[in-house]
Biopython code that builds the backbone (N, CA, C, O; Angstrom):
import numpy as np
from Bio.PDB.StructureBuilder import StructureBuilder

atoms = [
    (1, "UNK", "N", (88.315, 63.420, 85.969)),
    (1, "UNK", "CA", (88.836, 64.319, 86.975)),
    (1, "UNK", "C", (89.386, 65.560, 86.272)),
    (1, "UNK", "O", (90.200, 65.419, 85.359)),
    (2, "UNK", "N", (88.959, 66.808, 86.674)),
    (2, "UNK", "CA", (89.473, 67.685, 86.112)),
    (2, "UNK", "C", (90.600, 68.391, 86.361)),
    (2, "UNK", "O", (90.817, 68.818, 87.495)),
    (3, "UNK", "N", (91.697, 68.660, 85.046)),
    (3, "UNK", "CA", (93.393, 68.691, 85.736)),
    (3, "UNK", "C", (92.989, 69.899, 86.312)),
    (3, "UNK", "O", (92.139, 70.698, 85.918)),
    (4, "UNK", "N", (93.893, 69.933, 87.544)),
    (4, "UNK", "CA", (94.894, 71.433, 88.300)),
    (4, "UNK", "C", (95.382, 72.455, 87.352)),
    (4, "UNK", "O", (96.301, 72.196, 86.576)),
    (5, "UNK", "N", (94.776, 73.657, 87.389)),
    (5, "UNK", "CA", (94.830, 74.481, 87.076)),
    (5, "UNK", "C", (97.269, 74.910, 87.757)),
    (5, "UNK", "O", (97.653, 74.572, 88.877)),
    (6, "UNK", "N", (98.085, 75.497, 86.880)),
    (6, "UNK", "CA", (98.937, 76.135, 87.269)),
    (6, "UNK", "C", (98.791, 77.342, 88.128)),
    (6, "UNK", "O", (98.057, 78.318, 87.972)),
    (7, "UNK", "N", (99.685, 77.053, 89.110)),
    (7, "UNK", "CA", (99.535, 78.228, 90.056)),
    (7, "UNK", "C", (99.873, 79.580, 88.677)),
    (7, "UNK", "O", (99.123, 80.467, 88.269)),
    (8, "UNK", "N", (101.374, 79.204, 88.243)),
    (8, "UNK", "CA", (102.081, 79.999, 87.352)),
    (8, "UNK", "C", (102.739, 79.766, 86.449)),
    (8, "UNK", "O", (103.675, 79.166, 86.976)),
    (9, "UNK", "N", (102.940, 79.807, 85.412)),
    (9, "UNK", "CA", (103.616, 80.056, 84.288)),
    (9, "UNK", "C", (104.341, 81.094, 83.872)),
    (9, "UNK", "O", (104.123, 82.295, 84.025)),
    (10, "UNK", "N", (105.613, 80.302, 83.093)),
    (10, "UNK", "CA", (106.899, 81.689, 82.656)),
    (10, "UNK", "C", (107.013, 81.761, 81.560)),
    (10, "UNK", "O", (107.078, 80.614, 81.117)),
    (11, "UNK", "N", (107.096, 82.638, 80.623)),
    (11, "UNK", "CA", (107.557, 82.907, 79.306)),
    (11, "UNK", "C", (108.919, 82.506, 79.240)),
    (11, "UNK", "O", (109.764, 82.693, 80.115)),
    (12, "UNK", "N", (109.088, 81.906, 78.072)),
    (12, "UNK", "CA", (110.885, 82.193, 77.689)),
    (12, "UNK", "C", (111.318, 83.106, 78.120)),
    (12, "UNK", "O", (112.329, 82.881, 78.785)),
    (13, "UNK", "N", (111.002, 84.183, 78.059)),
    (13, "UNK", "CA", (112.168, 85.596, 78.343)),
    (13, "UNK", "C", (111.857, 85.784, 79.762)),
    (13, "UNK", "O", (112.654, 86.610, 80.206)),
    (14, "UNK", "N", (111.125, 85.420, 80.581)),
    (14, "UNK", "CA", (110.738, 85.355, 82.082)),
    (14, "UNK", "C", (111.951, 84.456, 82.706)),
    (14, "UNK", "O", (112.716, 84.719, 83.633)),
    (15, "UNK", "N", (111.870, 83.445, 81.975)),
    (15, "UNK", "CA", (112.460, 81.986, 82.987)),
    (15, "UNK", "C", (114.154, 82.807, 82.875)),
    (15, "UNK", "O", (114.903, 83.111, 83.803)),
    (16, "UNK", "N", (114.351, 82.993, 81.343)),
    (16, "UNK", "CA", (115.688, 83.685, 80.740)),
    (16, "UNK", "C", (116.182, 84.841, 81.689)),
    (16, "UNK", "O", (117.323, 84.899, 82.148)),
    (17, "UNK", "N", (115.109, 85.817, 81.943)),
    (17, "UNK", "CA", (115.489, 87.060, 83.064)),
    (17, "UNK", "C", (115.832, 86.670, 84.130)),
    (17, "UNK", "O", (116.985, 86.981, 84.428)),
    (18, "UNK", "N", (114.972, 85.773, 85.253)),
    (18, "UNK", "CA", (115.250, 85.572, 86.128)),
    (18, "UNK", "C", (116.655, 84.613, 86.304)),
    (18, "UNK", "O", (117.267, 84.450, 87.359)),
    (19, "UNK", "N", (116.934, 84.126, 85.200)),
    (19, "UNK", "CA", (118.014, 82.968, 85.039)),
    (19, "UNK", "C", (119.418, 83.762, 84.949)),
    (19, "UNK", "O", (120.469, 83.165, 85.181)),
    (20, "UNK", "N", (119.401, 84.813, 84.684)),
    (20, "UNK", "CA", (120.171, 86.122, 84.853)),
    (20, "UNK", "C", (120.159, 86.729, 85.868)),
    (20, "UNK", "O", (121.126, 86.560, 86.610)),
    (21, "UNK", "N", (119.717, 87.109, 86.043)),
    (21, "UNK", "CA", (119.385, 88.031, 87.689)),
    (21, "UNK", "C", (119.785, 86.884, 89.062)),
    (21, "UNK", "O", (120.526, 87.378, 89.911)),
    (22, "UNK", "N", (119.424, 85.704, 89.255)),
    (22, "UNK", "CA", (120.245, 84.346, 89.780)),
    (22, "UNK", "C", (121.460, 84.231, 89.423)),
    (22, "UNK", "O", (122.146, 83.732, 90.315)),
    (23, "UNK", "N", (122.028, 84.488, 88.474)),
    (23, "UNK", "CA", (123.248, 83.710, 87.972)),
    (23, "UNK", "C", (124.351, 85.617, 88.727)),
    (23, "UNK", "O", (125.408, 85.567, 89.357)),
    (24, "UNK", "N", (123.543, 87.035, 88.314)),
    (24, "UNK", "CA", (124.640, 88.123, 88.833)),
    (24, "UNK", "C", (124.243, 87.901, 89.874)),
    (24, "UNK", "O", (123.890, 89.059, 90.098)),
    (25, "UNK", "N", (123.850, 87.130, 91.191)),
    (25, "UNK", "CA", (123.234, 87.561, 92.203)),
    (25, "UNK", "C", (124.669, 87.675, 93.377)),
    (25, "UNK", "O", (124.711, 88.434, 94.346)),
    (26, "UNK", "N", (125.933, 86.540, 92.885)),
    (26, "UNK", "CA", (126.789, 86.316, 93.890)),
    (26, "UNK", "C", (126.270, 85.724, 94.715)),
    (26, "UNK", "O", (126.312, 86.745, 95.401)),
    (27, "UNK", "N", (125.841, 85.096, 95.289)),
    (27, "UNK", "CA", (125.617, 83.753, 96.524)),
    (27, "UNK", "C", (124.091, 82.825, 95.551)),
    (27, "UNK", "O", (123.255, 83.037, 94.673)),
    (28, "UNK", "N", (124.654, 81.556, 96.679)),
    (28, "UNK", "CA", (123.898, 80.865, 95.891)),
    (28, "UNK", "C", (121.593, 80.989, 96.156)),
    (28, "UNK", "O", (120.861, 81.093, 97.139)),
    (29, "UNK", "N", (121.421, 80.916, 95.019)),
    (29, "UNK", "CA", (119.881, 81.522, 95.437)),
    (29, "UNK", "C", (118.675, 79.529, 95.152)),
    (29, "UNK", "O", (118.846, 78.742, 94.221)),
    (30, "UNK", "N", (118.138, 79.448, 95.760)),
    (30, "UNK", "CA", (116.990, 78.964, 96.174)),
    (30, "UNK", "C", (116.297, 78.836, 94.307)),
    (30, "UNK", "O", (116.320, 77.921, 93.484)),
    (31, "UNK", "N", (115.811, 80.083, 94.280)),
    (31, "UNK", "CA", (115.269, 80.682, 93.163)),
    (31, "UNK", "C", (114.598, 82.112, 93.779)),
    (31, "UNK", "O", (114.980, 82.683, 94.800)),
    (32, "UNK", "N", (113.682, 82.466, 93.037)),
    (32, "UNK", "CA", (112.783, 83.693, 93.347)),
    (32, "UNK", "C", (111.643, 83.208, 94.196)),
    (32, "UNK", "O", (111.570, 82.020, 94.512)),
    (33, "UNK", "N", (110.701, 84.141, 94.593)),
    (33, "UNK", "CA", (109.625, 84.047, 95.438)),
    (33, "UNK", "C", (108.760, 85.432, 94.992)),
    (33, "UNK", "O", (108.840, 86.657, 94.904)),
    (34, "UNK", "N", (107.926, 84.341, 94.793)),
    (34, "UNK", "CA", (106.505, 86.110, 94.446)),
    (34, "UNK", "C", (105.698, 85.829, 95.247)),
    (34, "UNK", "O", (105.474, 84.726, 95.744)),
    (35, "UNK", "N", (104.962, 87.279, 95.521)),
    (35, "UNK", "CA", (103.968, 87.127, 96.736)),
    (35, "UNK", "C", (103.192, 88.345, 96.116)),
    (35, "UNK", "O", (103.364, 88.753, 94.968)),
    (36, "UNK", "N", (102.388, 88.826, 96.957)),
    (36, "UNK", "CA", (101.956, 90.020, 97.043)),
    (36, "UNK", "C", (101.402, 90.730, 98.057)),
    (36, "UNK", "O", (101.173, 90.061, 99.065)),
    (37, "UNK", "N", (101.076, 92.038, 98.105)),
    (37, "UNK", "CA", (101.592, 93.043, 99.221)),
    (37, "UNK", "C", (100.165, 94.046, 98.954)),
    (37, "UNK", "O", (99.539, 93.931, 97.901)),
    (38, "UNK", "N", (99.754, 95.002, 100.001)),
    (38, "UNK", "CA", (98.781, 95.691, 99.806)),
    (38, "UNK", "C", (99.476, 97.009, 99.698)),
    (38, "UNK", "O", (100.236, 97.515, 100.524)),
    (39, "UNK", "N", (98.922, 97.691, 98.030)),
    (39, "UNK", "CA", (99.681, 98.688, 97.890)),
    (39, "UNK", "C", (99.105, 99.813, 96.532)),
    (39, "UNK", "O", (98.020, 99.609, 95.989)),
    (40, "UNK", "N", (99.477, 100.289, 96.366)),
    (40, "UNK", "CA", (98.673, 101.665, 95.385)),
    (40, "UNK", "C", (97.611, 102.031, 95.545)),
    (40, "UNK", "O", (97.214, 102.230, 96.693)),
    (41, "UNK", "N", (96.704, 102.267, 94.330)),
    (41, "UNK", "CA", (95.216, 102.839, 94.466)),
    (41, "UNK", "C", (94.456, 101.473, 94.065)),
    (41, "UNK", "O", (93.334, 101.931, 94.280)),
    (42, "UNK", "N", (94.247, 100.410, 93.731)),
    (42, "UNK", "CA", (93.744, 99.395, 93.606)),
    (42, "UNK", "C", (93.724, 98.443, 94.557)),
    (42, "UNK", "O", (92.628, 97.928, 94.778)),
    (43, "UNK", "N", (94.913, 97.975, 95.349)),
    (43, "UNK", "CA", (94.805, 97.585, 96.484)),
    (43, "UNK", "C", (95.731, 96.445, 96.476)),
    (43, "UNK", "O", (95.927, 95.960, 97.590)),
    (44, "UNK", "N", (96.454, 95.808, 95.324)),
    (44, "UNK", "CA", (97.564, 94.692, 95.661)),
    (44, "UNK", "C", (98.854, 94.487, 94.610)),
    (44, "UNK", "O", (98.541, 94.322, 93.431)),
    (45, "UNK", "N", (99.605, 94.486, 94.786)),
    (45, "UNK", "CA", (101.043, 94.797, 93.750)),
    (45, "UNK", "C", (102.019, 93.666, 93.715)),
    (45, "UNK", "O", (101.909, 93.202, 94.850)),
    (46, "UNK", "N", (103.104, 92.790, 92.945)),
    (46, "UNK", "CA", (103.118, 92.287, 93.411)),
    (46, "UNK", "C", (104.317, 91.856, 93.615)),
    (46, "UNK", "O", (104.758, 92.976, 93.358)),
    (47, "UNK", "N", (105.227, 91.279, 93.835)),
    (47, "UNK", "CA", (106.625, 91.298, 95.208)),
    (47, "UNK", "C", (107.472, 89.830, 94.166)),
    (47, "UNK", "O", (107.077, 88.838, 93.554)),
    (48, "UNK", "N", (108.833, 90.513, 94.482)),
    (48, "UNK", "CA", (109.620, 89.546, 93.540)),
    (48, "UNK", "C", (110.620, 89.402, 95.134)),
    (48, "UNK", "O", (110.489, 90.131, 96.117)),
    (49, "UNK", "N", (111.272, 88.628, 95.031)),
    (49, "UNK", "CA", (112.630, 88.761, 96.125)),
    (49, "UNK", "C", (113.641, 87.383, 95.649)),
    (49, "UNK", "O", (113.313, 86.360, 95.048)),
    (50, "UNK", "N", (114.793, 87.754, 96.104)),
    (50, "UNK", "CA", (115.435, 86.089, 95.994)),
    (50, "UNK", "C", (114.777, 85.342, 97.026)),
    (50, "UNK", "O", (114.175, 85.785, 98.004)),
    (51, "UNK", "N", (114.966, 84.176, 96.689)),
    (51, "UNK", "CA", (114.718, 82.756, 98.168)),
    (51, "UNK", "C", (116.192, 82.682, 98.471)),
    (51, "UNK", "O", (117.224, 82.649, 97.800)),
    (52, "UNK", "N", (115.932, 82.671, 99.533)),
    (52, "UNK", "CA", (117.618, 81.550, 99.692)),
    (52, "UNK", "C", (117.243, 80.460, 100.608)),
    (52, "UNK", "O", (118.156, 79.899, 101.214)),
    (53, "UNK", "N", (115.925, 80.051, 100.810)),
    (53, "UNK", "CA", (115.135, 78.799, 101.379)),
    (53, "UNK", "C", (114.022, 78.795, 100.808)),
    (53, "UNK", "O", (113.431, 79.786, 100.380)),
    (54, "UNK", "N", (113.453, 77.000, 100.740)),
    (54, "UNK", "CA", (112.058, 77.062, 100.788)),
    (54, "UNK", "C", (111.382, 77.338, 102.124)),
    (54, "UNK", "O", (111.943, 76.731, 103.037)),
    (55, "UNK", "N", (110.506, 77.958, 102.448)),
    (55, "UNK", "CA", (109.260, 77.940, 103.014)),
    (55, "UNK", "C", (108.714, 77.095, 102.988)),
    (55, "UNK", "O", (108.437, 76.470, 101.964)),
    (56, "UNK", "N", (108.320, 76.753, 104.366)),
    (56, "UNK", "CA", (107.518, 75.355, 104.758)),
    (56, "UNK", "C", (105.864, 75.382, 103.579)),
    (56, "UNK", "O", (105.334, 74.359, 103.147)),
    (57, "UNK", "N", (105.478, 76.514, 103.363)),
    (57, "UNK", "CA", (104.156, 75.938, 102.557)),
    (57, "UNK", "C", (104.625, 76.779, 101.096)),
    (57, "UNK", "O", (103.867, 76.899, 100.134)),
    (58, "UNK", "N", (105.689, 77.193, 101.137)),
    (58, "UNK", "CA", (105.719, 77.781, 99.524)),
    (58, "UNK", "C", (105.257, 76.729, 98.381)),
    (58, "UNK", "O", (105.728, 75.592, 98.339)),
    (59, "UNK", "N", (104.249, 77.227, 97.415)),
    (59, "UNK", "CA", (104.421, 76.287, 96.161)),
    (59, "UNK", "C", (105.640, 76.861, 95.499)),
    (59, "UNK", "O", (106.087, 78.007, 95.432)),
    (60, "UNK", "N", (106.108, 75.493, 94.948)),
    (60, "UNK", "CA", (106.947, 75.535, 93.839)),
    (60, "UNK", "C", (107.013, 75.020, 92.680)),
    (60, "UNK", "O", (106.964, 73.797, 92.550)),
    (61, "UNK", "N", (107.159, 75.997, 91.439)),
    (61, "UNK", "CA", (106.891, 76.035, 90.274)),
    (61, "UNK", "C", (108.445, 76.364, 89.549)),
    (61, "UNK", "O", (109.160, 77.359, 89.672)),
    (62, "UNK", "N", (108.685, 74.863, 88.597)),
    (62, "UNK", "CA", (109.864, 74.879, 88.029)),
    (62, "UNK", "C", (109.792, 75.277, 86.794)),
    (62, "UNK", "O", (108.789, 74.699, 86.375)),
    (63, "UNK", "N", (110.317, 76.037, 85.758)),
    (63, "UNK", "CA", (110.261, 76.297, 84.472)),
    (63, "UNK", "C", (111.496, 76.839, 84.000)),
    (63, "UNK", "O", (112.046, 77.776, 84.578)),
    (64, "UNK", "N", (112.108, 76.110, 82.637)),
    (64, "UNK", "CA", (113.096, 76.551, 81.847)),
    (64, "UNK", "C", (114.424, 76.787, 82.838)),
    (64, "UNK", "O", (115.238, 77.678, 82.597)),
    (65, "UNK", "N", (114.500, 76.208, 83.572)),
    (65, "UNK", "CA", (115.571, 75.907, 84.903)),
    (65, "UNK", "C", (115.609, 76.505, 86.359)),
    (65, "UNK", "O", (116.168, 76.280, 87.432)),
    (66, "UNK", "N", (114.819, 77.284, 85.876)),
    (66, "UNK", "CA", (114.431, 78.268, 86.970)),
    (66, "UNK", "C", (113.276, 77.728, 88.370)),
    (66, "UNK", "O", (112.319, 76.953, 88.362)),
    (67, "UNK", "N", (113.779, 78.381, 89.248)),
    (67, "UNK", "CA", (112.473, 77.716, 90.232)),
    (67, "UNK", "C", (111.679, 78.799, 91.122)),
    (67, "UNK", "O", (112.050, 79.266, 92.198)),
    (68, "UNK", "N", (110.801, 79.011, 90.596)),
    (68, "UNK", "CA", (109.763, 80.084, 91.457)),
    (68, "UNK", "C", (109.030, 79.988, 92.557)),
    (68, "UNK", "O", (107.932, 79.583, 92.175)),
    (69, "UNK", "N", (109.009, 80.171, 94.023)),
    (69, "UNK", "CA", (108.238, 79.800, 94.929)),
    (69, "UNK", "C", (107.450, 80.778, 95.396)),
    (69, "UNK", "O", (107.916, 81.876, 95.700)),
    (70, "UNK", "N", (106.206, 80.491, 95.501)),
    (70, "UNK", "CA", (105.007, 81.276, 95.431)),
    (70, "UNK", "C", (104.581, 81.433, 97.042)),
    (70, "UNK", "O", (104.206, 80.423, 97.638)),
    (71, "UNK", "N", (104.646, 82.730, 97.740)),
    (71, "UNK", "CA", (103.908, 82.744, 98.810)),
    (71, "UNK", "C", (102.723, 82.307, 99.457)),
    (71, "UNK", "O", (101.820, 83.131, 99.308)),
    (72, "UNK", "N", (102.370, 81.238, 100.171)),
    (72, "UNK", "CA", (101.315, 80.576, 100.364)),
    (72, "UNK", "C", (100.177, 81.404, 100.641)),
    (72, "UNK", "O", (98.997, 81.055, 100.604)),
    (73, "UNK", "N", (100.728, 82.749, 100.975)),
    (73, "UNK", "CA", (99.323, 84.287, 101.056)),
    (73, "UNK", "C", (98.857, 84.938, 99.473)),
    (73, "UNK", "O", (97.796, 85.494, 99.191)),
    (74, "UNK", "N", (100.141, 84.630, 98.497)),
    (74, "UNK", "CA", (99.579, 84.997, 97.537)),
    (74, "UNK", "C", (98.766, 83.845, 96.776)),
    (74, "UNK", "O", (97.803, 84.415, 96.263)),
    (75, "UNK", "N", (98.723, 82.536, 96.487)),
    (75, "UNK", "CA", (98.609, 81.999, 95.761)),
    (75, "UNK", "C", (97.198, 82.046, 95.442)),
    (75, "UNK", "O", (97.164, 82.229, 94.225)),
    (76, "UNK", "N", (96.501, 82.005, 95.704)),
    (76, "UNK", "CA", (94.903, 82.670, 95.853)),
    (76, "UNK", "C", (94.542, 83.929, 94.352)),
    (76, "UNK", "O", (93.719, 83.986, 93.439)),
    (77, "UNK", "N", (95.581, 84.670, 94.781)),
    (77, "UNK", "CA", (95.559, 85.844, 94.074)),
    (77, "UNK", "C", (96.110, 86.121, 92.611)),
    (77, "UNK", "O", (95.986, 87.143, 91.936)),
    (78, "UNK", "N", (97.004, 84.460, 92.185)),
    (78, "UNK", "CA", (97.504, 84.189, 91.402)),
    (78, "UNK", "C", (97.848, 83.393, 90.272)),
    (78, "UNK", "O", (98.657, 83.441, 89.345)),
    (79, "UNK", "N", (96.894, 82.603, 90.703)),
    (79, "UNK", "CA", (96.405, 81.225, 90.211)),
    (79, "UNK", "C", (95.988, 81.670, 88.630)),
    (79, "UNK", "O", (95.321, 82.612, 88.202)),
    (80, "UNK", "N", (96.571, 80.746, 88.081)),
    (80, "UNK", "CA", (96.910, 81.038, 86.388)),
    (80, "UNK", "C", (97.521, 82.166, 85.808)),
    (80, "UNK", "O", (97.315, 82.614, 84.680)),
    (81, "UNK", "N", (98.405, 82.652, 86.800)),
    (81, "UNK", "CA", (98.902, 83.924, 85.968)),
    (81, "UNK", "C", (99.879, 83.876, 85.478)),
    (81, "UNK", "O", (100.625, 83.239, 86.221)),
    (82, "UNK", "N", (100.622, 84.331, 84.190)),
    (82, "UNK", "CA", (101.655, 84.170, 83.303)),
    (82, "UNK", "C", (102.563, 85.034, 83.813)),
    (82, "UNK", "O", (102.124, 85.886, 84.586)),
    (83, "UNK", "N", (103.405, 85.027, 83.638)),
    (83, "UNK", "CA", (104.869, 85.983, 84.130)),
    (83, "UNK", "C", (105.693, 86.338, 83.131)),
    (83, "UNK", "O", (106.571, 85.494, 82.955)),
    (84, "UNK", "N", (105.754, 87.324, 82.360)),
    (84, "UNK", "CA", (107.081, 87.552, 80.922)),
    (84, "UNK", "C", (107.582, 88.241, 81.548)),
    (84, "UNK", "O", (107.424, 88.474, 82.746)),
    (85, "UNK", "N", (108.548, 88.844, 80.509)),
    (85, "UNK", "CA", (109.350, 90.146, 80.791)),
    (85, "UNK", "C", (109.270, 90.207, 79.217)),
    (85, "UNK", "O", (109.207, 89.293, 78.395)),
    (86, "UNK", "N", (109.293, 91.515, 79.068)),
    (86, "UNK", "CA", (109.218, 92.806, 78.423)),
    (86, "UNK", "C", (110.471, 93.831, 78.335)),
    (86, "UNK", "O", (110.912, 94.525, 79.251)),
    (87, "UNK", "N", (110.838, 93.764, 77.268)),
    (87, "UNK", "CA", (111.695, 94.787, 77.018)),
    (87, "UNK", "C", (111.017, 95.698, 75.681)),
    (87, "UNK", "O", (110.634, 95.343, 74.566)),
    (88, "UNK", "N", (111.068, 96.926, 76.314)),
    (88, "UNK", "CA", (110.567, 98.136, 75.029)),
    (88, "UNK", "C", (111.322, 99.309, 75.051)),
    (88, "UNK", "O", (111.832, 99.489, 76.157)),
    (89, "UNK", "N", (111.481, 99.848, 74.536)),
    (89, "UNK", "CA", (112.421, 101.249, 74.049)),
    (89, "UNK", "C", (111.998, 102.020, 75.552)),
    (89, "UNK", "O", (112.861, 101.836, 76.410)),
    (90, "UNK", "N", (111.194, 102.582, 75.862)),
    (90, "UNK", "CA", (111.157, 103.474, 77.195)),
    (90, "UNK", "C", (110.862, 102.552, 78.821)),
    (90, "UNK", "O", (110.862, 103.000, 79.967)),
    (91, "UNK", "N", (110.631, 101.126, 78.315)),
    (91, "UNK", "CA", (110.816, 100.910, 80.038)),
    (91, "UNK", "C", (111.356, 98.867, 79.433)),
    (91, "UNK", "O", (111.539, 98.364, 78.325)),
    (92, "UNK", "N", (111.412, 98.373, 80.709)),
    (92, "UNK", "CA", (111.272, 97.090, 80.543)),
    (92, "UNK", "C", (111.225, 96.281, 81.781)),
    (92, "UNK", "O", (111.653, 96.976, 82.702)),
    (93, "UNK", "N", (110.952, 95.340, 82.105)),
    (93, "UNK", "CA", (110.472, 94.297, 83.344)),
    (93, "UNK", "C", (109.502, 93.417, 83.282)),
    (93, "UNK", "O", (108.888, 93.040, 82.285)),
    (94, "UNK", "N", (109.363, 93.048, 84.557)),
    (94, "UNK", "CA", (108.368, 91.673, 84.597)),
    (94, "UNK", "C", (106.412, 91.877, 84.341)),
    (94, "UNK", "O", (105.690, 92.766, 84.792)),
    (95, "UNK", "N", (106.147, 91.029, 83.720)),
    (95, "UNK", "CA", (104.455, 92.117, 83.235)),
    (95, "UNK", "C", (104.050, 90.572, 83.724)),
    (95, "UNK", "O", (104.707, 89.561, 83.475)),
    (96, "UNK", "N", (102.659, 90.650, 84.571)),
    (96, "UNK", "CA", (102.013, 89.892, 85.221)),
    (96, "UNK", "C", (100.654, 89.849, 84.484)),
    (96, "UNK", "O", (99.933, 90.845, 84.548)),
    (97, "UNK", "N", (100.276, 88.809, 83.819)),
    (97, "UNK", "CA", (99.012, 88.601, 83.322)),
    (97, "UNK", "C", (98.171, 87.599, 83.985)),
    (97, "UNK", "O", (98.214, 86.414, 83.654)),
    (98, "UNK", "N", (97.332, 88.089, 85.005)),
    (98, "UNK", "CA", (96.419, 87.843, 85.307)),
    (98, "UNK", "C", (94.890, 87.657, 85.316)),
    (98, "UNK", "O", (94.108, 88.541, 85.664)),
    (99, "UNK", "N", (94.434, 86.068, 84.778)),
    (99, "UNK", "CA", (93.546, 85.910, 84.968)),
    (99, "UNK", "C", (91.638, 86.936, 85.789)),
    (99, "UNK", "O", (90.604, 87.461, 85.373)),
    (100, "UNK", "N", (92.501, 86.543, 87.368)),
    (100, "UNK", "CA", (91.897, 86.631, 88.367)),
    (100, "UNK", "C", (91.455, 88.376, 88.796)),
    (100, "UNK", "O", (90.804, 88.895, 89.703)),
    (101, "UNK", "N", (92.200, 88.873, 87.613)),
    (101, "UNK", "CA", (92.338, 90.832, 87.897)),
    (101, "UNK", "C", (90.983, 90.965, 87.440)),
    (101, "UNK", "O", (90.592, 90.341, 86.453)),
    (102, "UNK", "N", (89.926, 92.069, 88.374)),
    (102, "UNK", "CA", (89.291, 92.241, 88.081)),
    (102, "UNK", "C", (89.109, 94.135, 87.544)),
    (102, "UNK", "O", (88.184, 94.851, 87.163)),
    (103, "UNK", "N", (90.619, 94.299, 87.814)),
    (103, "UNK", "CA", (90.802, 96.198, 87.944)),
    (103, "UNK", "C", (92.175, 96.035, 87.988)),
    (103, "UNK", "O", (92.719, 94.980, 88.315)),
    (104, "UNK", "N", (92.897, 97.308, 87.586)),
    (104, "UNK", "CA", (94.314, 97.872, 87.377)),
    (104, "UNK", "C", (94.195, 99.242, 87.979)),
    (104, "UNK", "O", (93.160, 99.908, 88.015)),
    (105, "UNK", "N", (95.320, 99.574, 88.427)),
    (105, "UNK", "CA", (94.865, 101.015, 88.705)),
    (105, "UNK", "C", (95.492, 101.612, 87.467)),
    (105, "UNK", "O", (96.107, 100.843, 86.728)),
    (106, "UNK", "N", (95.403, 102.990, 87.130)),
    (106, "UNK", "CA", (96.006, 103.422, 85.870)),
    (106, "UNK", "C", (97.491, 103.620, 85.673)),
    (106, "UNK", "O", (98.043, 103.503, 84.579)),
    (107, "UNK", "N", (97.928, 103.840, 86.485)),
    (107, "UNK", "CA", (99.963, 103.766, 86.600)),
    (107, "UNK", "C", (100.366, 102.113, 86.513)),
    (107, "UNK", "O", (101.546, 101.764, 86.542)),
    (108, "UNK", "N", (99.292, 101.177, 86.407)),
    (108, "UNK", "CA", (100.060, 99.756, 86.550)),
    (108, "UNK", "C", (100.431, 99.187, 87.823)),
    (108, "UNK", "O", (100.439, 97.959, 87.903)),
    (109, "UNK", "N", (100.742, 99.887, 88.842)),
    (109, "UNK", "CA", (101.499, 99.833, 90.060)),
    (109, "UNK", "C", (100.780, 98.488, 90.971)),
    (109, "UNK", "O", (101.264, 97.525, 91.566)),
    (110, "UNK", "N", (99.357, 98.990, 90.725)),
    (110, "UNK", "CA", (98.522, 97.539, 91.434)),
    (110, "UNK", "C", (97.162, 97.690, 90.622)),
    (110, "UNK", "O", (96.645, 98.474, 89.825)),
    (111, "UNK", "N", (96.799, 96.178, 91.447)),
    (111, "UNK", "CA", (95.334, 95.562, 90.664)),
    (111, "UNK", "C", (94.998, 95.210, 91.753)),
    (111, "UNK", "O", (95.653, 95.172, 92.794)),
    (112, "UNK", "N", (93.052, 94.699, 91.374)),
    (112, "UNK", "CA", (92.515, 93.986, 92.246)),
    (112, "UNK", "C", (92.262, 92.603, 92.032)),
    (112, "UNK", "O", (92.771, 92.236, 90.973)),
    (113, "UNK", "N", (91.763, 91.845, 92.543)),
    (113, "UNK", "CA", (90.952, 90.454, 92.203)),
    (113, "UNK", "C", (89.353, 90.668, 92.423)),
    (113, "UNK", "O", (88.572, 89.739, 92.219)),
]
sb = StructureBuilder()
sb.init_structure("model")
sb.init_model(0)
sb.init_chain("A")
sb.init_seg("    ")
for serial, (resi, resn, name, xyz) in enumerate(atoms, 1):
    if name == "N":
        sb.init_residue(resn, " ", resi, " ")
    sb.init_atom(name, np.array(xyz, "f"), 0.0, 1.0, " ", f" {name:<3s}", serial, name[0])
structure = sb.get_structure()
């Protein structure tokens, strides 16, 4: 039988960011939720928010204490994609490596599948 592919995966410094960003949030959080949204010149971008519930079909993906729940509209679009964060001298945030991208637009802002 061939294993299940991960919806998602977190880097150390992913699970670490978000484990920060939860902890300043002041009320208690669920975890995060990624989805994605139709947006730039490529056509899909993609969406961080707190949870402060699960969603009846959210997947959920636990890593390094953290708990990520995946929009049941995105998961399609996301399937094996890694999640870090990035810190560099002129910018820093969450960098989405995706498999399933078949295009970027050139600002980063969105991709396609």
């Amino acid at each position: 039988m061939a294993e299940r592919m991960s919806a998602l995966t977190l880097t150390d410094a992913a699970a670490g960011r978000v484990k920060e960003l939860l902890e300043g949030r002041g009320k208690p959080s669920v975890g995060i939720r990624i989805g994605v949204k139709t947006k730039g010149c490529s056509g899909l971008t993609y969406t961080l928010e707190f949870a402060d519930e699960k969603g009846p079909l959210d997947e959920v993906v636990q890593f390094g204490g953290v708990t990520v729940l995946i929009d049941p509209k995105a998961s399609m679009f996301i399937l094996g994609t890694e999640m870090d964060f990035v810190e560099e001298k002129l910018q820093n945030g969450f960098v989405f490596r995706n498999p399933n991208e078949k295009g970027r637009c050139g600002c980063g802002e969105s991709f396609h599948v």
